[in-house]
C-alpha positions in Angstrom: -48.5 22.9 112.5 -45.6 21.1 111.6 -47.4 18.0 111.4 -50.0 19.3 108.9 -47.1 20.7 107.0 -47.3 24.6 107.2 -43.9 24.7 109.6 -40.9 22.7 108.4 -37.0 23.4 109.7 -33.9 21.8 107.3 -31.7 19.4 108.9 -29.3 22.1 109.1 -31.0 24.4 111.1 -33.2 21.5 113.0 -29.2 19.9 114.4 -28.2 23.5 115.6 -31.5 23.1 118.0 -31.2 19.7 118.8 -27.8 20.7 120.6 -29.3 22.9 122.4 -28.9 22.2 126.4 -32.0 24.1 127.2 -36.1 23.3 127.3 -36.3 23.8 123.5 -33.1 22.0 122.6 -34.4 19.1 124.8 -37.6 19.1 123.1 -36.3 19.2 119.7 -34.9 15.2 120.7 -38.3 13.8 120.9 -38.7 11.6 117.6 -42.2 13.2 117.1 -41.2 16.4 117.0 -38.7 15.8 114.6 -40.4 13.9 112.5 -43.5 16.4 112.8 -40.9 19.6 111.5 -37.9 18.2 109.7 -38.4 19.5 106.3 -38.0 16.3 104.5 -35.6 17.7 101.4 -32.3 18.3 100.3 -30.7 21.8 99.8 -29.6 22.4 96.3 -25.9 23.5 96.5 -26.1 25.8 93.8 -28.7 28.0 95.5 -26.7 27.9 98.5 -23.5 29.0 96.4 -25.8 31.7 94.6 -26.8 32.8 98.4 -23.0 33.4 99.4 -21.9 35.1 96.7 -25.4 37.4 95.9 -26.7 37.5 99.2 -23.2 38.0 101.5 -20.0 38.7 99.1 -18.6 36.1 96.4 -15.0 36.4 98.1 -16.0 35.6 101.9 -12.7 34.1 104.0 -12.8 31.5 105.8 -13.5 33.3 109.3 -16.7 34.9 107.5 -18.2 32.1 106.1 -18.1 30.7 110.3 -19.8 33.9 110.7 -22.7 33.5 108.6 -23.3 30.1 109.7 -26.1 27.7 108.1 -28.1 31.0 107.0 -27.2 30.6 103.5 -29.4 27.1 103.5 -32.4 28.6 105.0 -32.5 31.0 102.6 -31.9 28.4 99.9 -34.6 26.1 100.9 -36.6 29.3 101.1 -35.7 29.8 96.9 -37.3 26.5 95.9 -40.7 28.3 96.5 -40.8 31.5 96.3 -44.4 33.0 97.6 -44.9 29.7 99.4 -41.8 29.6 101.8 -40.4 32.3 103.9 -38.1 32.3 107.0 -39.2 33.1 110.9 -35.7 35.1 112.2 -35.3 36.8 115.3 -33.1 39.1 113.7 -34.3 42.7 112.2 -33.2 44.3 109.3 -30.0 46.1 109.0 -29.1 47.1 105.2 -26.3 48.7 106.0 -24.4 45.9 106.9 -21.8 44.4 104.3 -20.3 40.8 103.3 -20.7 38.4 106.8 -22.8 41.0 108.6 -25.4 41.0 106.9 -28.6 40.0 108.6 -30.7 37.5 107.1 -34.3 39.5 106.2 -32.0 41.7 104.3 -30.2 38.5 102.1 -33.6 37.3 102.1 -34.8 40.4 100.4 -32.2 40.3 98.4 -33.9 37.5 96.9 -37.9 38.4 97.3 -38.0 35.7 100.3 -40.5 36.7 102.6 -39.3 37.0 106.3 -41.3 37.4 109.7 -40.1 37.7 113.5 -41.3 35.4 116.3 -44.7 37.4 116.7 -45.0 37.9 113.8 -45.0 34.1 112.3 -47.6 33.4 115.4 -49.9 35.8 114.3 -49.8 34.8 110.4 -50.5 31.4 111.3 -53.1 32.0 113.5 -51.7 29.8 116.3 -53.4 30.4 119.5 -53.0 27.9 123.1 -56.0 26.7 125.4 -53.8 28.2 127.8 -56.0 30.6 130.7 -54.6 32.8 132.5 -54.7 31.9 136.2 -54.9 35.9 137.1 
C-alpha cells in the first residue's frame, strides 16, 4: 500500500515509530519500509500554526504544546488535500475536550479532514492477508 502510494506517514510521525523498542518500531528501521511510507514532503508551517491556534487554543503554554505532540503536522499534511488525505488515529472523538485535550478526529473535524480508526482504515482500503487460520 505504501509503496503504490495510497498510505504515506510524515517524517514526524514516521521518527516517533522508528523509536519504538517493539516489533513495529523494529520494523519501521528496515530501509524498505521507509522508503515504501515516508511521505516524501515538507509540512507547511503555517498550516501547522493555523492547526494550534484553530484546532487546539491560540495561547497553548509550553507544557500544552508537549501535550499535543506532533498531531498538529498530521493534521497539516492532511490540509494540503482535502478529500484526498485523511488521518488513521486510534483515538475517538471527544468534543468536549478544550485547548491540549483535545483528540485529533475532533481538530480534524474542525477542519473537514476525514479520520478513520485502525479497522476502520483496513476495511476502506480493502487490505486483506493470505493468512489461514490453522483452526
Amino acid at each position: 500500500m505504501g509503496g503504490g502510494g495510497s498510505v504515506k506517514i510524515p517524517i514526524e510521525i514516521y521518527e516517533e515509530i522508528k523509536v519504538g523498542k517493539d516489533d513495529l518500531g523494529e520494523w519501521a528501521k528496515i530501509h524498505a519500509a521507509e522508503s515504501a511510507l515516508l511521505l516524501g514532503e515538507e509540512v507547511d508551517s503555517s498550516l501547522v500554526a493555523r492547526v494550534i491556534d484553530e484546532g487546539y487554543a491560540p495561547d497553548l503554554t509550553d507544557d500544552e504544546i508537549e501535550k499535543v505532540g506532533r498531531d498538529p503536522f498530521l493534521v497539516a499534511y492532511a490540509m494540503v488535500a482535502p478529500g484526498e488525505r485523511s488521518v488513521v488515529t486510534t483515538e475517538v472523538s471527544k468534543p468536549s475536550r478544550h485547548r491540549a485535550n483535545r483528540h485529533l478526529p475532533d481538530v480534524c473535524n474542525e477542519f473537514d479532514i476525514d479520520t478513520y480508526n485502525t479497522f476502520e482504515f483496513v476495511r476502506k482500503l480493502n487490505f486483506s492477508t493470505n493468512w489461514r487460520s490453522s483452526g
